[in-house]
FIDRENZA-339963 format. One record per residue: residue number from 1; x, y, z of N, C-alpha, C, O in turn. Coordinates in Angstrom, 3 decimals. Example, Ala and Ser with C-alpha at 12.3 -4.5 7.8 and 13.67 -1.06 7.14 Angstrom:
FIDRENZA-339963
     i         nx         ny         nz        cax        cay        caz         cx         cy         cz         ox         oy         oz
     1     13.190     -5.690      7.800     12.300     -4.500      7.800     13.200     -3.300      7.800     14.236     -3.319      8.465
     2     12.850     -2.250      7.080     13.670     -1.060      7.140     12.900      0.030      7.870     13.409      1.138      8.039
end
This chain:
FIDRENZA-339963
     i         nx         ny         nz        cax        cay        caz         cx         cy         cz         ox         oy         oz
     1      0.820     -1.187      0.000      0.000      0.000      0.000      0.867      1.256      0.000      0.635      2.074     -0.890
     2      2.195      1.615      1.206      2.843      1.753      1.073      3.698      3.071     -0.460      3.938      4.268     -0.615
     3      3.866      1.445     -1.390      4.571      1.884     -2.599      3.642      2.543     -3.728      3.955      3.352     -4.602
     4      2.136      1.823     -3.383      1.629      2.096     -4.569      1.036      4.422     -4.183      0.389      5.108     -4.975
     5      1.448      4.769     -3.169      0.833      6.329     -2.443      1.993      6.335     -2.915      1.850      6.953     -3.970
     6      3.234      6.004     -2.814      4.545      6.767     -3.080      4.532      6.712     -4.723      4.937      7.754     -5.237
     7      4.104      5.595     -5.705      4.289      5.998     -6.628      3.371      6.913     -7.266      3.571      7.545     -8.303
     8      1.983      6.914     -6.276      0.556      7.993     -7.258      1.414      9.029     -6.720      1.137      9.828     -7.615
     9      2.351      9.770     -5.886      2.658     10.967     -5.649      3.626     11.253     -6.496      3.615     12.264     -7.199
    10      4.611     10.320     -6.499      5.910     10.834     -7.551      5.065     10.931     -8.807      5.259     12.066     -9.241
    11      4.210     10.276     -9.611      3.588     10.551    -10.925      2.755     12.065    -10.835      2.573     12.760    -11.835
    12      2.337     12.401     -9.612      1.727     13.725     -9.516      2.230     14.701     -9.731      1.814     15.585    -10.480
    13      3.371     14.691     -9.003      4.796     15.883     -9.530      5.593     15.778    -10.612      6.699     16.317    -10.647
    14      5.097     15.066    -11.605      5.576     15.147    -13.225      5.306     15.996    -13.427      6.160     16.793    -13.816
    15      3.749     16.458    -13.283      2.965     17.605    -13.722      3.512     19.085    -13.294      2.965     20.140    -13.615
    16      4.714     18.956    -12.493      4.895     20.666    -11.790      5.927     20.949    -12.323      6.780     20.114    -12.623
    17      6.029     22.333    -12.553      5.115     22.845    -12.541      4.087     22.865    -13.769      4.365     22.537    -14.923
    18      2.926     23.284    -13.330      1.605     23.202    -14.347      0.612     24.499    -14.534      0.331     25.491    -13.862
    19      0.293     24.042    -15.611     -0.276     25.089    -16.547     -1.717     24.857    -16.342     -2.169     23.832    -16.851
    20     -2.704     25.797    -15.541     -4.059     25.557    -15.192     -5.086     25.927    -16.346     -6.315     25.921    -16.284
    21     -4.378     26.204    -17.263     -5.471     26.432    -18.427     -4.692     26.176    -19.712     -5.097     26.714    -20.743
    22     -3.303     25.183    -19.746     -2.484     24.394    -21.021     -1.750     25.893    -21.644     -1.510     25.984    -22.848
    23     -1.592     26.463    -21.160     -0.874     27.192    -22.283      0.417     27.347    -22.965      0.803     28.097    -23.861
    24      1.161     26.092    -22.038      2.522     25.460    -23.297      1.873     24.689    -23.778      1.468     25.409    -24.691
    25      1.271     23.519    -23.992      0.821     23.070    -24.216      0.156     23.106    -25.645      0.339     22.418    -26.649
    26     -0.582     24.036    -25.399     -1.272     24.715    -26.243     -0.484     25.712    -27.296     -1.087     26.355    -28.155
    27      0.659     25.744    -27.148      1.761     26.275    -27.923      2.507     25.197    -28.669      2.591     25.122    -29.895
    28      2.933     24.537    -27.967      3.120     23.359    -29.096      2.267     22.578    -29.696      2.603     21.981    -30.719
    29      0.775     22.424    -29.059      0.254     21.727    -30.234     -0.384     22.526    -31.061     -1.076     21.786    -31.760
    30     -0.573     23.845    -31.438     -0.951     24.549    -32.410      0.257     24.891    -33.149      0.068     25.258    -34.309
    31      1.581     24.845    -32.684      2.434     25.281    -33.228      3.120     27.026    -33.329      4.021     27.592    -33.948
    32      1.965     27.428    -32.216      1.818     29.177    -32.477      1.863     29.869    -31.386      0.957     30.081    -30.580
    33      3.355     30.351    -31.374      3.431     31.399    -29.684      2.955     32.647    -29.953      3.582     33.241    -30.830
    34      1.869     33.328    -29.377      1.321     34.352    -30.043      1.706     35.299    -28.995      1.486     35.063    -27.807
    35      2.205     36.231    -29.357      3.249     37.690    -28.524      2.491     38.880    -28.754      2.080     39.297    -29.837
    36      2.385     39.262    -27.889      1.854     41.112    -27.572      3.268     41.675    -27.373      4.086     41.289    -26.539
    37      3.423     42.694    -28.318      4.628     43.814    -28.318      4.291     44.945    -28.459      3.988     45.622    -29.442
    38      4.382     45.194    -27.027      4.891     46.987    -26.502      5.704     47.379    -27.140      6.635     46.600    -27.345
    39      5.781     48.929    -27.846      6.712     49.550    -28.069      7.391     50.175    -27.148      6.776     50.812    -26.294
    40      9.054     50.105    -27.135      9.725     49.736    -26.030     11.136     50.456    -26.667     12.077     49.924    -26.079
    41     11.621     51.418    -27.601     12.521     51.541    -28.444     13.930     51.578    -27.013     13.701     51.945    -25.861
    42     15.159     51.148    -27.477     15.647     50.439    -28.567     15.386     48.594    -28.282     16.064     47.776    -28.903
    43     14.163     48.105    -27.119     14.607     46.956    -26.797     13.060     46.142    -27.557     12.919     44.924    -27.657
    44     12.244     46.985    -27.924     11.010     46.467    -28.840     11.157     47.924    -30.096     11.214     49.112    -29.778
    45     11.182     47.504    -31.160     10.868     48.374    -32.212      9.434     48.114    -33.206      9.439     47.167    -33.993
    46      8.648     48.708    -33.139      7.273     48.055    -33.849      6.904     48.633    -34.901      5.720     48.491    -35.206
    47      7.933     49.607    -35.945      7.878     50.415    -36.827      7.420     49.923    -38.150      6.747     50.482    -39.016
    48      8.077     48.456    -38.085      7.978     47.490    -39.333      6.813     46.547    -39.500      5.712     46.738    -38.984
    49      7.119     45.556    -40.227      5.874     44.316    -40.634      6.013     43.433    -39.050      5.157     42.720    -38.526
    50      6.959     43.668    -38.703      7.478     43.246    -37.428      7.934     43.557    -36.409      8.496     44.649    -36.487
    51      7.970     43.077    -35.382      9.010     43.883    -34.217      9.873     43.754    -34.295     10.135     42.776    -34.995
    52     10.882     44.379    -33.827     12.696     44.495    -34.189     13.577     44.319    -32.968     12.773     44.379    -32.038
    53     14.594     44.164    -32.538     14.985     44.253    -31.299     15.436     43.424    -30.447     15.510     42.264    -30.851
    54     15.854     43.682    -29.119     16.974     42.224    -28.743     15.569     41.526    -28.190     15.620     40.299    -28.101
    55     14.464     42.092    -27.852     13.516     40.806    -26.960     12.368     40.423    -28.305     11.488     39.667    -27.892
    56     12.267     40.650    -29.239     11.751     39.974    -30.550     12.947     39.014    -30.694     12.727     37.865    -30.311
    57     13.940     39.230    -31.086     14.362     38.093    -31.410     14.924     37.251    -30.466     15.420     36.164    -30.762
    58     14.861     37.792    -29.119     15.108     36.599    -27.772     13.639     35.698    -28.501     13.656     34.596    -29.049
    59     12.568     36.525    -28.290     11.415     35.713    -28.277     11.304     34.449    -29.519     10.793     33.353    -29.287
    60     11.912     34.861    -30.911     11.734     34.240    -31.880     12.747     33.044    -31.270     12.221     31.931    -31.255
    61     13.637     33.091    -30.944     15.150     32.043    -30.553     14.074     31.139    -29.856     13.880     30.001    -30.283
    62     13.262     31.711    -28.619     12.677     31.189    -28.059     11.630     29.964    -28.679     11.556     28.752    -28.477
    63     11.003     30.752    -29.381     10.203     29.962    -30.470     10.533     28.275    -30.545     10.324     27.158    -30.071
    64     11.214     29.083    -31.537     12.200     27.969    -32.091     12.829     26.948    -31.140     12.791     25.804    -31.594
    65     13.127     27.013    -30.507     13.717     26.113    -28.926     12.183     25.100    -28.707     12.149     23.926    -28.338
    66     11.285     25.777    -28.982      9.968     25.036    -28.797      9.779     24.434    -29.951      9.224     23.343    -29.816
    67     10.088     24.797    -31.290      9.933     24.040    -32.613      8.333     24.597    -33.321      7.617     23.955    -34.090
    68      8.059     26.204    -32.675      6.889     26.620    -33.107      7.023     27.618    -33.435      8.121     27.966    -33.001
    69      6.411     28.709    -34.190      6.503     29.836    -34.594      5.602     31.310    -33.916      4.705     31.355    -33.075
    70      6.164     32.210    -34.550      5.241     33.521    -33.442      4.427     34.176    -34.559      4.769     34.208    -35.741
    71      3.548     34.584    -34.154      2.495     35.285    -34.394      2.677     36.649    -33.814      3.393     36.768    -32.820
    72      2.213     37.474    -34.235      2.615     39.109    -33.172      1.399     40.068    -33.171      0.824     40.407    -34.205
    73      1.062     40.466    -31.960      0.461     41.929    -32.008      0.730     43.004    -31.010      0.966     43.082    -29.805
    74      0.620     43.636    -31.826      1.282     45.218    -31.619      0.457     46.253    -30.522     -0.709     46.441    -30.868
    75      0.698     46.669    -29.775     -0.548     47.725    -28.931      0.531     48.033    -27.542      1.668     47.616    -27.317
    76     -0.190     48.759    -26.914      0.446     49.053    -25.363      0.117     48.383    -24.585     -0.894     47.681    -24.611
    77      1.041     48.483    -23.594      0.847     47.358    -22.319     -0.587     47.023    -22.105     -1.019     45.937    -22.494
    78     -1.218     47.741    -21.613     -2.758     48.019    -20.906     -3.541     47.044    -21.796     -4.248     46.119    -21.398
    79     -3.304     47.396    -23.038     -4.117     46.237    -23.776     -4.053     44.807    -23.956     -4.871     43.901    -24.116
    80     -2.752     44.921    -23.872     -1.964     43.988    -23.928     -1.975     42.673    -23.034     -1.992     41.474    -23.312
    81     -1.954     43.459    -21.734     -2.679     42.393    -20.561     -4.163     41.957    -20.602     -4.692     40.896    -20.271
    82     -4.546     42.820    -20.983     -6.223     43.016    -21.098     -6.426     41.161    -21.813     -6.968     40.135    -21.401
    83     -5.571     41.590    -23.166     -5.481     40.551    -24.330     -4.669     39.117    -23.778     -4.750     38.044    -24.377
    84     -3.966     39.304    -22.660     -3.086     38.348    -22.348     -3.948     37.608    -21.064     -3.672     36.459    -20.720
    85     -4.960     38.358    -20.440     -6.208     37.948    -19.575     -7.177     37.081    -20.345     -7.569     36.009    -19.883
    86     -7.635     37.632    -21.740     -8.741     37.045    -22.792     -8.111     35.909    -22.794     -8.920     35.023    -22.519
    87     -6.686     35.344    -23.031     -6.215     34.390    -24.087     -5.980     34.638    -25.380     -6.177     33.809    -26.269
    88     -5.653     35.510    -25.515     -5.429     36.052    -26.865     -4.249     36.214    -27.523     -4.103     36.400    -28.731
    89     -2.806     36.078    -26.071     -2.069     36.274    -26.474     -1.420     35.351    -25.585     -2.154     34.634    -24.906
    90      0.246     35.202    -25.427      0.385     33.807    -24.668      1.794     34.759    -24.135      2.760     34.044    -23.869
    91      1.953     35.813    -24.006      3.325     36.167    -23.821      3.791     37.661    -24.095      4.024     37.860    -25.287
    92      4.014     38.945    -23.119      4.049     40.114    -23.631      5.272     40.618    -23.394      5.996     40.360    -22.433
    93      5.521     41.465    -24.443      6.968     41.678    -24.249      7.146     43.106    -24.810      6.668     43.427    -25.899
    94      8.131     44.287    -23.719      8.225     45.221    -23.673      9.553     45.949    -22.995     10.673     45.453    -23.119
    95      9.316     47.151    -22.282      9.934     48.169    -21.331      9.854     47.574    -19.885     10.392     48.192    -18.965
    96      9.019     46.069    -19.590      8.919     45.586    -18.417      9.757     45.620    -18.033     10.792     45.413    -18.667
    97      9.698     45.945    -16.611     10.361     45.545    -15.269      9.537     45.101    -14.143      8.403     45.511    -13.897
    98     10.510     43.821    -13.165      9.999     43.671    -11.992      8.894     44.461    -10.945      8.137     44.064    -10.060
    99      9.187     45.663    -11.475      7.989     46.617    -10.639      7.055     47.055    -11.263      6.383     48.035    -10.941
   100      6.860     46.121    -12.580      5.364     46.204    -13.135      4.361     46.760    -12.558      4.262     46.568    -11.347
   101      3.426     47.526    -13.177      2.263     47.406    -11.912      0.902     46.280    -12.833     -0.320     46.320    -12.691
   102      1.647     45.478    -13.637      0.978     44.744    -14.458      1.050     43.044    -13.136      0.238     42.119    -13.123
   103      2.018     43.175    -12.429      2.338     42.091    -11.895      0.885     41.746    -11.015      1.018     40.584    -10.633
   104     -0.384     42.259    -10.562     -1.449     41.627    -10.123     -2.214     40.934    -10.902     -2.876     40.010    -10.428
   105     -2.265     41.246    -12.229     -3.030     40.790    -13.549     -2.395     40.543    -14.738     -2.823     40.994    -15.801
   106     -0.845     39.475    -14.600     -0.230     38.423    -15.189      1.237     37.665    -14.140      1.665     38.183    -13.109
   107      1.591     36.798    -14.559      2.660     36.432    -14.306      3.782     36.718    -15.163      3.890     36.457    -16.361
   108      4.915     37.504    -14.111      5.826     37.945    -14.740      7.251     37.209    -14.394      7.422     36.625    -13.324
   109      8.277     37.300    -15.434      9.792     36.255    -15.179     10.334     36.946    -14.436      9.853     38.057    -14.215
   110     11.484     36.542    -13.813     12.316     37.377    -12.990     12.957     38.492    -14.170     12.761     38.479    -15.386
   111     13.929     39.613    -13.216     14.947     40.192    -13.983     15.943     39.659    -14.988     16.548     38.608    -14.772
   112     16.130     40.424    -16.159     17.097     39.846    -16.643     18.034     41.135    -17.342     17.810     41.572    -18.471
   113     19.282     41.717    -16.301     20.080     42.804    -16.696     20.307     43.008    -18.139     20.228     44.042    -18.801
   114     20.790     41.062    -18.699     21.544     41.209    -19.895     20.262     42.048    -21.099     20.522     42.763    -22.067
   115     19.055     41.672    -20.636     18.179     42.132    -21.763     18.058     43.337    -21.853     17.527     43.710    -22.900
   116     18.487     44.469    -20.814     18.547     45.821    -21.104     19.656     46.515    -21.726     20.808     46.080    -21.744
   117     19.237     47.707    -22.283     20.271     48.675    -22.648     21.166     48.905    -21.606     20.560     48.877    -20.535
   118     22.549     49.156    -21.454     22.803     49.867    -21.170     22.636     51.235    -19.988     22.553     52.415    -20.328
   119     22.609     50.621    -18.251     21.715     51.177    -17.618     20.479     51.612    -17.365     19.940     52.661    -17.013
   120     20.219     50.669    -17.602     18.574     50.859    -17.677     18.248     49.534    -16.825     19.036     48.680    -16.419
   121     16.583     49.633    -16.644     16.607     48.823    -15.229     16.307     46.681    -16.058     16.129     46.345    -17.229
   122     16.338     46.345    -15.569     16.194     44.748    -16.062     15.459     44.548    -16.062     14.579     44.764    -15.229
   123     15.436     43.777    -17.462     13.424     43.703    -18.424     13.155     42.173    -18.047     13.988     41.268    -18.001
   124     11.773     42.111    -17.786     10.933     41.253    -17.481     10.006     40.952    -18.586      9.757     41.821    -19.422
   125      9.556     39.953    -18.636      8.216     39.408    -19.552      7.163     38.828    -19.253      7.331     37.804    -18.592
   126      5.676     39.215    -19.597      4.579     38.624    -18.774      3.896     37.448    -19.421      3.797     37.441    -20.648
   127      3.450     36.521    -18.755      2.817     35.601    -19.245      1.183     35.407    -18.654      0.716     36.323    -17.977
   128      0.447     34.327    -18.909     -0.986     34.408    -18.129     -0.226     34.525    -16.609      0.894     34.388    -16.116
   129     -1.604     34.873    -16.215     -1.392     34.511    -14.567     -1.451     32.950    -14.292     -2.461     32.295    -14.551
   130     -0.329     32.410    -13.764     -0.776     31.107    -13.112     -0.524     29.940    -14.088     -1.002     28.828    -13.865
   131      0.208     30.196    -15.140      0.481     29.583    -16.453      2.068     29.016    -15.751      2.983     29.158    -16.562
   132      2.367     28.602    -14.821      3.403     28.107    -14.254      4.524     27.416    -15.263      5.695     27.791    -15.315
   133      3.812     26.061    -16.262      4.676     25.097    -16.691      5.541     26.160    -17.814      6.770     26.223    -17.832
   134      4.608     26.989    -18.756      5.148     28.489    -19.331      6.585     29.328    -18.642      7.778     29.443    -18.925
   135      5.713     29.768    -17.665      6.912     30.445    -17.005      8.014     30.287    -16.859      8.978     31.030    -17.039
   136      7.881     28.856    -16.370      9.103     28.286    -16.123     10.174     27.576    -17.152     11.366     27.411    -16.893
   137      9.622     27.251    -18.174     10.219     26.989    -19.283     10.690     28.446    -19.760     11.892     28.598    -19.544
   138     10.215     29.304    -20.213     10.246     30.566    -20.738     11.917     31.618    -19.673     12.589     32.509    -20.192
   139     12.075     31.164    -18.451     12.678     31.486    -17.534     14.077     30.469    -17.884     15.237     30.871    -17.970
   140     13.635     29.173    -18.038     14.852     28.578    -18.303     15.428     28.484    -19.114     16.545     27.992    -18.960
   141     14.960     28.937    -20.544     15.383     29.191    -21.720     15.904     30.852    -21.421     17.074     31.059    -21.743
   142     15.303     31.787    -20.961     16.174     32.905    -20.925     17.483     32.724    -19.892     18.547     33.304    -20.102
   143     17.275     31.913    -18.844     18.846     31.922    -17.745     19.787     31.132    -18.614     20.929     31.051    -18.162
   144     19.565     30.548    -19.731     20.687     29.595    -20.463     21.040     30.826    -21.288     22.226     31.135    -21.173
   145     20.378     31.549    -22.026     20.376     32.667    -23.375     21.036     33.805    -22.767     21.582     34.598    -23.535
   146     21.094     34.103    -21.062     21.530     35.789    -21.003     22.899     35.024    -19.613     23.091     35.759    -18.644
   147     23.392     34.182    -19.634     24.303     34.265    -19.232     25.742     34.927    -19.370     26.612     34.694    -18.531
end
């Protein structure tokens, strides 16, 4: 009795961390990381067919590490979360920092110095709220990328 509680528990914590509404998941099996980009100049540029910049193409590297492609839309933060609350978007990326005041209404990565200019404070990226298995992938792919 014993072994068989020790093994339903170790199979339980496969799952952690976890995603309460799939949204890696749901990125690889559609194939489509869909990004909200703040204009953010020089670290988001949104002038073009595309965004430009070191956290567009962190994000695209990122992608790709997953074996899926990005989708993009363009607007300001505010909406952005709004859109990243709907499901609309899976991932926002900007001028963030740790002292978001976005941080009650998404989950945001830690700091990451290397992603800023040049004195400036260390950019963060938001994901759903509570989208854990995301986060944490998304976190471990940036601590390998900005070392």
């Amino acid at each position: 009795m014993a072994l068989v509680m020790s093994f339903t528990a170790l199979t339980a914590c496969a799952s952690i961390p976890a995603d309460p509404d799939g949204t890696l998941e749901q990125i690889r099996d559609t194939g489509v990381l869909r990004v909200g980009a703040s204009p953010a100049a020089p670290l988001v540029d949104t002038s073009g067919s595309e965004p430009r910049g070191i956290l567009p193409e962190t994000v695209r590297d990122y992608a790709a590490s997953l074996g899926v492609d990005v989708t993009w839309s363009v607007d300001s933060e505010e909406r952005l979360v709004a859109a990243l609350e709907r499901d609309e978007v899976d991932l926002v990326i900007g001028g963030i920092t740790d002292a978001s005041p976005w941080s009650s209404r998404a989950g945001i990565t830690r700091s990451y110095p290397s992603l800023a200019p040049n004195g400036s404070d260390p950019i963060s990226m938001l994901v759903p709220m509570g989208e854990n298995a995301l986060l944490v992938s998304l976190e471990e792919y940036l601590d390998e990328v900005t070392r």
